[in-house]
N, C-alpha and C positions, 0 to 999 in steps of 0.2 A: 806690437801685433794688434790684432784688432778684439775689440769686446763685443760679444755678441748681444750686451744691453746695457747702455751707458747710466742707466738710474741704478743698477745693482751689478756687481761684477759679472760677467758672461763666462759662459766654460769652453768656447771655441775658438781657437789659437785658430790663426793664417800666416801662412806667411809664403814669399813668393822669391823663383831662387831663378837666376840665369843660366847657371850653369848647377847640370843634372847631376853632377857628380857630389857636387855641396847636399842639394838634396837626399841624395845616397846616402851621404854622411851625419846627416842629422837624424835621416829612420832610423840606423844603425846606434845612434847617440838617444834616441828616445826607445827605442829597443833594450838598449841596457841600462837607460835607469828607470825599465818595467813598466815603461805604461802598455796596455791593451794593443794587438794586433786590432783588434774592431774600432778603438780610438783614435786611429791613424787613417787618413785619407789622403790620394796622391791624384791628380790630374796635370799631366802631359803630354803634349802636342808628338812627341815624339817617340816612336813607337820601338826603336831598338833600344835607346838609350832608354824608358822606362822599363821594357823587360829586361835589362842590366840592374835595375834599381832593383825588381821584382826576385829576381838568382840571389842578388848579392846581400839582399835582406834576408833571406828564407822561405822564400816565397817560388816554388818550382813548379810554375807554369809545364803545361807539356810543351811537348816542341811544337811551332804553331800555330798554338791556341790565341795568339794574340793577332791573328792575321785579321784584314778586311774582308774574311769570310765571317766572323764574326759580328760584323757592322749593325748595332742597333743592340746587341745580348750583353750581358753578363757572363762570365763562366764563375761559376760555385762550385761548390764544393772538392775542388784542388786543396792539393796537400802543400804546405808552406806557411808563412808567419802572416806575411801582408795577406786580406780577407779579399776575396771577390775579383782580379785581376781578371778585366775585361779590354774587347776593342770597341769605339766609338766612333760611327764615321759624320759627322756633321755636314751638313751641306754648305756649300759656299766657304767652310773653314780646313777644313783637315780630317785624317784621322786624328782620334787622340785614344790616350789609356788610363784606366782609371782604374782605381781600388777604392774599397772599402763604404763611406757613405757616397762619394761620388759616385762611384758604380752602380749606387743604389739608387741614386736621384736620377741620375742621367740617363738609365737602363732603357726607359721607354720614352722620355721626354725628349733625348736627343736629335732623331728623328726628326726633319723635316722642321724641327722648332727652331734653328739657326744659331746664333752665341746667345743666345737670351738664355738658353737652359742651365748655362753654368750659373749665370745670377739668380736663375729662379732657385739653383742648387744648393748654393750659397746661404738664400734666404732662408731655404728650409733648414739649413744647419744652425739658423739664428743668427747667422752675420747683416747686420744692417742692409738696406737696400742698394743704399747710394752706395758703400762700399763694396758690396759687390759688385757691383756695375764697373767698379774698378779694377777689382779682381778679374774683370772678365777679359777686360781688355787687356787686361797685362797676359793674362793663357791664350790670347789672340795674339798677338804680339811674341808669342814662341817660347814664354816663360813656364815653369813649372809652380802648381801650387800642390802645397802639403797643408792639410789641417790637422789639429789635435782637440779631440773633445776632453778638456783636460781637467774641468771638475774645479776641485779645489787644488788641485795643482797645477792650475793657469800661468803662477809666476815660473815654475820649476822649465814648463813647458816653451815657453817664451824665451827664456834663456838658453835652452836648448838649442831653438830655431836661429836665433839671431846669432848666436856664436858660431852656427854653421854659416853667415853669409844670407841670411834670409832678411829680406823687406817690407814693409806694409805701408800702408799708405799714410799713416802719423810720418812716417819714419822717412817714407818720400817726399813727402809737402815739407818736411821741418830742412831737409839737407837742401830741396829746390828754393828754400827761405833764403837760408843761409848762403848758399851760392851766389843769389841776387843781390844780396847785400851786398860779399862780397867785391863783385864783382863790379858796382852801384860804387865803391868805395874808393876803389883803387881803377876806377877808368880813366883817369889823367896820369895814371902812370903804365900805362900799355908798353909794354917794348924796353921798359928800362929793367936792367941786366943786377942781380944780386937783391932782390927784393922780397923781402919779409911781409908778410900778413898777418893779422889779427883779429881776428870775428869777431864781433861784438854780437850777443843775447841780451833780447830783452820780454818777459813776458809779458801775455796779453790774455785779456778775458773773455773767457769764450761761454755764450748764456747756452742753457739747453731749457728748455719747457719738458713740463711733465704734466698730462690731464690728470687732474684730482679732484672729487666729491666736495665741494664745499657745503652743499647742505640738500636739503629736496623738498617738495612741494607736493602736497596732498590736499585733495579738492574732495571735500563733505558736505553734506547737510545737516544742521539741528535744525531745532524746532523751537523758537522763543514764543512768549506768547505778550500781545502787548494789549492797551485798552485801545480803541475806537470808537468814535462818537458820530452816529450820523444823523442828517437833520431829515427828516420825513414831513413833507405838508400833511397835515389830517384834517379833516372838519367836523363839526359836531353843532349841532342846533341847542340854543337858547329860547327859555319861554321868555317875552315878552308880555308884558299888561297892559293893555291898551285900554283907559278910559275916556269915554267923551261927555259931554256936559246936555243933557234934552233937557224938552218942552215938561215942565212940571205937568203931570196930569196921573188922574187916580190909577191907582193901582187895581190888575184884574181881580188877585185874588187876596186877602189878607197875608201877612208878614208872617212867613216860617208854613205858610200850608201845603208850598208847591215840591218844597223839597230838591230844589235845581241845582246840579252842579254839572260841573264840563270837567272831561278828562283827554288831557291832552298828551300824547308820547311825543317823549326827548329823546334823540339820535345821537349819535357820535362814532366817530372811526377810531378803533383802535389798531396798534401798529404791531405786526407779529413779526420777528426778527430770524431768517434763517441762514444759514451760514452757507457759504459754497467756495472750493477750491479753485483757484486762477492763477494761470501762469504767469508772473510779473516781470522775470528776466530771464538770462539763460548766463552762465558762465563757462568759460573756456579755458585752458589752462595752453599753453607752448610755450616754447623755446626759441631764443633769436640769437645769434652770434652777435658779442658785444665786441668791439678789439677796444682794448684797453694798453697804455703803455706803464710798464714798470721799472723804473731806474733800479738798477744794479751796480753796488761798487764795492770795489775790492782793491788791496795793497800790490803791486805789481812788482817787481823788478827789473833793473835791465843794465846794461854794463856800457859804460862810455871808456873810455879812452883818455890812460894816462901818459902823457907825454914827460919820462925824465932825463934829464941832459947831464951830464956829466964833462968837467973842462972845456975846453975849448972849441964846441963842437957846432958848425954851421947847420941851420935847420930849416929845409923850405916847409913852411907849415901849409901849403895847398893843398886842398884834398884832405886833410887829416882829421879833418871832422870839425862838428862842432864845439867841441867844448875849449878848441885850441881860439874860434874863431868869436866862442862868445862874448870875453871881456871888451874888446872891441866894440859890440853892439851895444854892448849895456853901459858902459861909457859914453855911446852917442847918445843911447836915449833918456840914461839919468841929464844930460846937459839941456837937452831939449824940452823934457819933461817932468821932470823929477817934483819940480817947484810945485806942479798943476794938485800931488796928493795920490798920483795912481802909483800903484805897484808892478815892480819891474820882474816878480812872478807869473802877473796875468797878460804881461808884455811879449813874455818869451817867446809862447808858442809859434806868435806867428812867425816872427823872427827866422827861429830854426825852420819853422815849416818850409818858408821859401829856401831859405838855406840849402836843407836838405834835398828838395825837390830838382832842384837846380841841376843838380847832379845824377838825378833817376835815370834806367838808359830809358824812358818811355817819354821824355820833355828834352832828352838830349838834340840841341842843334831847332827847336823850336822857339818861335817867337814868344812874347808876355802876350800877346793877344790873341794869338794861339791855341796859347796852350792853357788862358786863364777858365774857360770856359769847364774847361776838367780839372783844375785844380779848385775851382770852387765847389764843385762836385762833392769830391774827396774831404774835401777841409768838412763840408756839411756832416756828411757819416763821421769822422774821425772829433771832431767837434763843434754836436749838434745845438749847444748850449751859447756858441759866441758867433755872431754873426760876420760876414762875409766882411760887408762892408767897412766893420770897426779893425780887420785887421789887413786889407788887401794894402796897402800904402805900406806896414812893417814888410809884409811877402813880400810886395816888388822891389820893395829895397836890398833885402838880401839875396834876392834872384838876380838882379839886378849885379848887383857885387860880387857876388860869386862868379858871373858869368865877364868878369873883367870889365863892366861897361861902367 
């Protein structure tokens, strides 16, 4: 089913049925192991068979309350189990019917707002975006969806659904996987009569990002205080004695009578020092989106394919994968290469990649020159660490050979 927030478990259950009868089956199965009439929501493209769903849960609509007289309302306060059974009439899609928080979502939004309002519905219940988008399509598509706000009883809830025949989209992408495989597997043997299959799983790692506070940044002022020295021109006057050397001749008046002196003023500049504030810089503080890449790894699992024989028993090994087809390769390229010092682990990949590829229906009946432009593609995302060039010669060879040539 789906989680309505993949960083902590979510409390709203989905899940989506074909046939309305199953649906019927599951309210009735979550009806008796107690959870809430108001924790149950149902949307329904189909207007007799959901007031069948409506009767046969507890839910006793009057008679015609569910008609396209109704178109755009809710009806409330009706007596019965399921909460709010209303009609819906969407433009460009259908009527449909709904209970409990769809009823409530849709009441006014429906209206002229076209299928988007089921997603926006959805959203509001906490189901992801993108999943809803999924959801929406699939109650376009003529399907019935039931939700459960189910708390901490999300596992109990889930099981519920799913044992009645209900779907999600984990559950549809994992069977559409597997299918392809399949089918990827066993397409050289189309048409032949008595034939057994085997799926093979293998898991893969799926990253999710979550924003989180790494730290934060606060922009202040102090106050330090530091020494400065500035240099100021000043000037100031000096006395000087100037003597010169005269004509010896008598003196006017005798020695010590005249009493003569000269007084002369000294100048000079001094510096008075006053302080004044000036703006020197300004600082600013933002934000820039940095993208940064973070390796992530993790231990995987995945299931290959054992081949055992027993007496005398003829075995075409075409098609049967690789692991029937690898000794072969790793015998050419230990003779070939073995001597050089490289490891016939870091040799593999490409190997099977072509191997494998050979065989996808999306390259089937395609050239190597074709079809290399997209397999190098692929090989980059699948492994971004080993370049193209160093392993395109192992891929065409076993493209090559698988494809008979």
């Amino acid at each position: 089913m789906t989680m309505a927030n993949s960083g902590s478990r979510g409390s709203t259950v989905v899940g989506v049925f074909r046939d309305s009868d199953k649906a019927r089956d599951a309210i009735e199965g979550l009806k008796d192991a107690g959870f809430d009439a108001d924790a149950i929501s149902i949307l329904a493209p189909d207007k007799r068979a959901t007031r069948d769903i409506a009767a046969e849960t507890g839910s006793h609509a009057a008679e015609g309350a569910t008609t396209g007289a109704v178109a755009g309302g809710i009806l409330g306060g009706l007596g019965g189990w399921l909460v709010g059974i209303g009609a819906l009439a969407i433009p460009g899609v259908g009527p449909f019917i709904a209970a409990g928080a769809f009823a409530t979502a849709l009441g006014g939004a429906a209206l002229g707002a076209g299928l988007g309002a089921i997603a926006g519905a959805l959203v509001g219940m906490g189901v992801p975006e993108e999943e809803a988008r999924y959801y929406e399509g699939e109650a376009k598509a003529g399907r019935t969806l039931v939700t459960v706000r189910a708390g901490s009883r999300y596992d109990e809830a889930q099981r519920i659904l799913r044992g009645h025949g209900a779907y999600d989209v984990e559950s549809e992408h994992a069977g559409r996987a597997a299918a392809t495989t399949t089918q990827s597997s066993t397409g050289a043997a189309r048409g032949t009569p008595d034939r057994d299959t085997v799926q093979l799983r293998e898991e893969e790692l799926v990253a999710r990002k979550e924003r989180v506070e790494t730290g934060r940044v606060e922009l202040g002022k102090d106050v330090v205080e530091e020494q400065r020295t500035l240099d100021v021109p000043v000037t100031r006057e000096e006395v000087t004695v100037e003597r010169r050397p005269v004509d010896r001749r008598p003196a006017d008046k005798p020695i010590g009578d005249d009493g003569q002196s000269i007084s002369v003023p000294v100048h000079e500049e001094q510096v008075d020092v006053d302080k004044r504030a000036v703006v020197y810089e300004e600082v600013g503080v933002a934000k820039r989106q940095v993208q940064d890449t973070e390796r992530v790894s993790a231990t995987v699992r995945r299931e290959e394919a054992r081949i055992d024989r027993e007496g005398d028993v003829r075995l075409d090994t075409a098609g049967t994968g690789w692991a029937e087809a690898m000794p072969t390769y790793r015998q050419q390229w230990q003779s070939r290469y073995g001597a050089s010092g490289g490891r016939w682990d870091d040799a593999e990949p490409g190997y099977r990649y072509g191997y494998e590829m050979s065989s996808r229906p999306e390259y089937r009946g395609r050239a190597w020159a074709d079809a290399e432009p997209d397999l190098q593609r692929d090989w980059g995302r699948q492994y971004p660490d080993k370049p193209w060039d160093r392993v395109k010669d192992s891929i065409r060879e076993t493209w090559d050979n698988a494809r008979g040539r």
